[in-house]
C-alpha atoms as a printed R data frame, in Angstrom:
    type eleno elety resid chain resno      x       y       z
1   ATOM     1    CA   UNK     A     1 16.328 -59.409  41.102
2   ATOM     2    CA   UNK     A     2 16.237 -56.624  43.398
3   ATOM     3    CA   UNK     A     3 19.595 -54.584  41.846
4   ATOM     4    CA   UNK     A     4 17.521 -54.725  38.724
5   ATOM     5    CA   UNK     A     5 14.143 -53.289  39.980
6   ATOM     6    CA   UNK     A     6 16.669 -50.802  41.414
7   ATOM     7    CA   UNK     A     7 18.222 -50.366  37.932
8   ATOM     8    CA   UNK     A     8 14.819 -49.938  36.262
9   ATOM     9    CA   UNK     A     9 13.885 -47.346  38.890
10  ATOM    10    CA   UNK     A    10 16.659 -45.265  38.886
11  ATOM    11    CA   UNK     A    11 16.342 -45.131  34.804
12  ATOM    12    CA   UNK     A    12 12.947 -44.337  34.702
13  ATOM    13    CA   UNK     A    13 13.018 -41.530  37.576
14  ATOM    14    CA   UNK     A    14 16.517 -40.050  34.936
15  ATOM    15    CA   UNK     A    15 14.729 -40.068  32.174
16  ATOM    16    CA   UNK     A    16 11.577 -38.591  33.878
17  ATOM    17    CA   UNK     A    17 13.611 -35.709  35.301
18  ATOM    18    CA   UNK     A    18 15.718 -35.031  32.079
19  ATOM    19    CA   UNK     A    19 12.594 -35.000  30.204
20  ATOM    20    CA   UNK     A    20 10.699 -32.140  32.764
21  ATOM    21    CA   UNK     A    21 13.990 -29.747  33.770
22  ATOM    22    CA   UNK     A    22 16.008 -30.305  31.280
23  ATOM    23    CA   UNK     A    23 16.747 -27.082  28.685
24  ATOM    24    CA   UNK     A    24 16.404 -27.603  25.025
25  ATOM    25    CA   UNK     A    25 18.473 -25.531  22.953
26  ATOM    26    CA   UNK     A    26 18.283 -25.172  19.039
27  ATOM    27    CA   UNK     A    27 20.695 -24.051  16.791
28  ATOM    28    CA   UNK     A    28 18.979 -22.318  13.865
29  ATOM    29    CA   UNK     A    29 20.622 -21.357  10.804
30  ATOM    30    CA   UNK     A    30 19.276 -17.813   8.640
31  ATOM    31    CA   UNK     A    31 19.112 -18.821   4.958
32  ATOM    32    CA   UNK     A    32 18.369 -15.852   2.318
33  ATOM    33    CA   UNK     A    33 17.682 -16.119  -0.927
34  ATOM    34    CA   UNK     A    34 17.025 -13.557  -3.984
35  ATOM    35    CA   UNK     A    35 14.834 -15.495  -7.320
36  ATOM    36    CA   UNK     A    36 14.045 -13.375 -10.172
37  ATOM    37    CA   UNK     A    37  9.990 -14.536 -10.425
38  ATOM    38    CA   UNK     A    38 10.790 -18.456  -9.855
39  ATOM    39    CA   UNK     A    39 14.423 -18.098 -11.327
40  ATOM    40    CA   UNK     A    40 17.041 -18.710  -8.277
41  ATOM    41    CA   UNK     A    41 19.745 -16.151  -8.434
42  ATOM    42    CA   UNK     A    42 21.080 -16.002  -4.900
43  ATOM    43    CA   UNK     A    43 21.396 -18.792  -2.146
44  ATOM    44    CA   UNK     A    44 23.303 -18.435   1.176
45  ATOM    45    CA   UNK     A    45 23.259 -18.328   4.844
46  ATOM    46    CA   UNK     A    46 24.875 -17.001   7.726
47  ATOM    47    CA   UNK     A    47 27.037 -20.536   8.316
48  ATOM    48    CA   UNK     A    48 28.586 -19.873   4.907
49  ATOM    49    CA   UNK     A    49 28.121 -16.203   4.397
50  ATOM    50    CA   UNK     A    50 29.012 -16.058   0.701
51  ATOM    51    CA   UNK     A    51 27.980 -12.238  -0.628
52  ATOM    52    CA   UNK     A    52 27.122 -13.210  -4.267
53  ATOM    53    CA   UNK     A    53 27.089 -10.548  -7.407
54  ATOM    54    CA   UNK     A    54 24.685 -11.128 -10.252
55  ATOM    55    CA   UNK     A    55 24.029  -9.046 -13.289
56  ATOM    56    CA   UNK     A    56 20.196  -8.796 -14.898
57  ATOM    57    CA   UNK     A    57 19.262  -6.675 -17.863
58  ATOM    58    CA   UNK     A    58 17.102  -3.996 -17.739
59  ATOM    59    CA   UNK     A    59 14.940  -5.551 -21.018
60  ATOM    60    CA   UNK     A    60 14.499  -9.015 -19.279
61  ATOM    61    CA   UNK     A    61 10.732  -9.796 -18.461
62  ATOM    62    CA   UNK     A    62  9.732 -10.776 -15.091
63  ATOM    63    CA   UNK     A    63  7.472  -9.510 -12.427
64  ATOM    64    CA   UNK     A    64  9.264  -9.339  -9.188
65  ATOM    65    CA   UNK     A    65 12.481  -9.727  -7.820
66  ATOM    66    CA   UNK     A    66 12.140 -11.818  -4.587
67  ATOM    67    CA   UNK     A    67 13.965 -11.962  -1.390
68  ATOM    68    CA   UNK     A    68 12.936 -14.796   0.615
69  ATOM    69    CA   UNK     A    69 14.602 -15.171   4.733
70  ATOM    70    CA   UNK     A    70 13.858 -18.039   6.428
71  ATOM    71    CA   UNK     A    71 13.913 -18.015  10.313
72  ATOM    72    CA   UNK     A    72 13.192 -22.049  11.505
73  ATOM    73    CA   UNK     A    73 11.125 -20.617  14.525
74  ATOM    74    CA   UNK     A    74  9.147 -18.110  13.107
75  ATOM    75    CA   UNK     A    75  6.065 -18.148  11.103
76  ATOM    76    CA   UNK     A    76  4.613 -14.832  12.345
77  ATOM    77    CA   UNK     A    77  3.944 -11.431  10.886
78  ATOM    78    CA   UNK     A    78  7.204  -8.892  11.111
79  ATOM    79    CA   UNK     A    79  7.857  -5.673  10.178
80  ATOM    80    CA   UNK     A    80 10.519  -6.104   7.498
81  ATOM    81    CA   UNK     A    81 12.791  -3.581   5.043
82  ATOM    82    CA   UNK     A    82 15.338  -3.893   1.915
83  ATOM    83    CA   UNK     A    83 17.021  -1.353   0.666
84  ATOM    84    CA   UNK     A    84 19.346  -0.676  -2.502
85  ATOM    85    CA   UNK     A    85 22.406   0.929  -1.459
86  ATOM    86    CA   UNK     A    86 25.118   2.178  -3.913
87  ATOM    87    CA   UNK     A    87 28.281   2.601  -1.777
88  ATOM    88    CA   UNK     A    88 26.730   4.365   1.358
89  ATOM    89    CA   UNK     A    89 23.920   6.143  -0.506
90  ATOM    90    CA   UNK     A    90 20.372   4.373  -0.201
91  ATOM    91    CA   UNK     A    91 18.754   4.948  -3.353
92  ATOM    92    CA   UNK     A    92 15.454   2.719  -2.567
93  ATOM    93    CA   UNK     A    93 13.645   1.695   0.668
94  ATOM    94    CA   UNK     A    94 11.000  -0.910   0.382
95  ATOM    95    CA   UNK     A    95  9.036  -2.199   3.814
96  ATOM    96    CA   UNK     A    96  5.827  -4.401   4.285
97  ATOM    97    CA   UNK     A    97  4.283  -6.308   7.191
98  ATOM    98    CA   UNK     A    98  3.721  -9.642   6.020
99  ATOM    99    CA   UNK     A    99  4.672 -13.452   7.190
100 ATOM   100    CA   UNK     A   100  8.107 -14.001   7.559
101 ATOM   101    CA   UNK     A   101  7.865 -17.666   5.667
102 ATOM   102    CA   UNK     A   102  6.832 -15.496   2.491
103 ATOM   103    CA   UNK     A   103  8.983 -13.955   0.244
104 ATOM   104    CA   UNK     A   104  9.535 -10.039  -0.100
105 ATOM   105    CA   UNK     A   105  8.360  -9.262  -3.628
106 ATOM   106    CA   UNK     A   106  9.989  -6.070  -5.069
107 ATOM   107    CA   UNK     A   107  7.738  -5.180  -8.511
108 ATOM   108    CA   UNK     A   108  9.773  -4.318 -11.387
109 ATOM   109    CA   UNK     A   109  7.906  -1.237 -12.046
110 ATOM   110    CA   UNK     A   110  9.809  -0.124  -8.891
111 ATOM   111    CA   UNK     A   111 12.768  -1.409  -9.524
112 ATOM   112    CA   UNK     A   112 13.326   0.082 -12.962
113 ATOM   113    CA   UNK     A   113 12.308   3.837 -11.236
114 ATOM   114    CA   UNK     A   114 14.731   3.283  -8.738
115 ATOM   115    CA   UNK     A   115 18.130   2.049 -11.324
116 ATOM   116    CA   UNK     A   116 17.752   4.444 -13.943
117 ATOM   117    CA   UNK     A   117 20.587   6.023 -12.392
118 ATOM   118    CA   UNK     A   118 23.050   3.140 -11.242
119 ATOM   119    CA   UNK     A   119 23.101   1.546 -14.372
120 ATOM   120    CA   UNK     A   120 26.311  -1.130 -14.518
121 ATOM   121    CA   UNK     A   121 27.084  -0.394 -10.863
122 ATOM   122    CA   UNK     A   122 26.761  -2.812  -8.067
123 ATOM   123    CA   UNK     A   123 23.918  -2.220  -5.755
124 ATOM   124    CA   UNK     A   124 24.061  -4.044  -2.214
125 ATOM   125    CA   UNK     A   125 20.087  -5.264  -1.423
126 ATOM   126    CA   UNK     A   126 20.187  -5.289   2.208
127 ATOM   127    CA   UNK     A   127 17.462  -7.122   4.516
128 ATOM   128    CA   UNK     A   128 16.197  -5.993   7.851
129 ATOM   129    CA   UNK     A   129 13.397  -6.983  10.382
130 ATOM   130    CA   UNK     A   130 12.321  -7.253  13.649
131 ATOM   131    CA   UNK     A   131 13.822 -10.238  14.573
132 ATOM   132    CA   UNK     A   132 17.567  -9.718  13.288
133 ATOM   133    CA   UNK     A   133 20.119  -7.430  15.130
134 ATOM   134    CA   UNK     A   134 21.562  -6.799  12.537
135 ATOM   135    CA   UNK     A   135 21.009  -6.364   8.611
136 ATOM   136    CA   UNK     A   136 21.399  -9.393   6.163
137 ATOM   137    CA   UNK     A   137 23.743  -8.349   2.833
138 ATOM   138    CA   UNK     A   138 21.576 -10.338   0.100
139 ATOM   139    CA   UNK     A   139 24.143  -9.781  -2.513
140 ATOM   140    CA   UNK     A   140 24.753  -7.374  -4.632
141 ATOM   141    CA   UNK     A   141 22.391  -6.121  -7.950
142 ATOM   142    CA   UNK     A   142 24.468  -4.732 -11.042
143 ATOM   143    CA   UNK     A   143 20.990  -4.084 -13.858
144 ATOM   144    CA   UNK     A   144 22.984  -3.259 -17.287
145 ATOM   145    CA   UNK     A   145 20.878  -2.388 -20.495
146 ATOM   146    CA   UNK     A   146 21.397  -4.609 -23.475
């Protein structure tokens, strides 16, 4: 009887002191995604890192083009930016302060300014903030006209 009150102590004072000192650690994986309106075009994430290339017309109808990061930990306002690069060259820079649950919404209206130019050429939509280190390739954009 008394080597199992001894048990039963010694197991409740472990678990009492793993539960106050001990140090949680999370793993969190950055997803990223690019939807034209509700339409998914792009999924990945920095475990599988696939850079995806999509083609849109310049005469399809839709409102925005979205990019949507999700950070597991953070539901807060940032300071965020995407830009359209072709090669080295940034041809657009968008930024907003907004939650970083919602999605970045880049208006057509802009976009068409912006591509009059790059027609049928890949540009790279690249994601910053002020939580990554370092920017997030999205994929790459080519717009042709039909």
């Amino acid at each position: 009887m008394r080597n199992l009150i001894k048990i039963l102590i010694l197991t409740i004072a472990f678990g009492i002191s793993n539960s106050i000192f001990a140090k949680v650690e999370t793993d969190t994986i950055t997803t990223w995604k690019l939807s034209k309106d509700s339409e998914l075009l792009i999924q990945s994430n920095h475990f599988n890192s696939i850079i995806y290339t999509v083609e849109l017309n310049t005469t399809d109808e839709y409102e925005n083009l979205n990019v949507s990061v999700f950070y597991d930990f953070n539901s807060d306002i940032i300071s965020r930016k995407i830009k359209f690069l072709v090669g080295k060259k940034t041809i657009a820079e968008f930024d907003e302060d907004n939650n970083s649950r919602l999605p970045f919404s880049l208006p057509k209206k802009e976009i068409d300014k912006v591509i009059t130019g790059f027609l049928n050429e890949p540009i790279a939509i690249v994601y910053t903030d002020s939580i990554s280190e370092n920017a997030i390739l999205v994929g790459f954009v080519i717009f042709k006209k039909k």
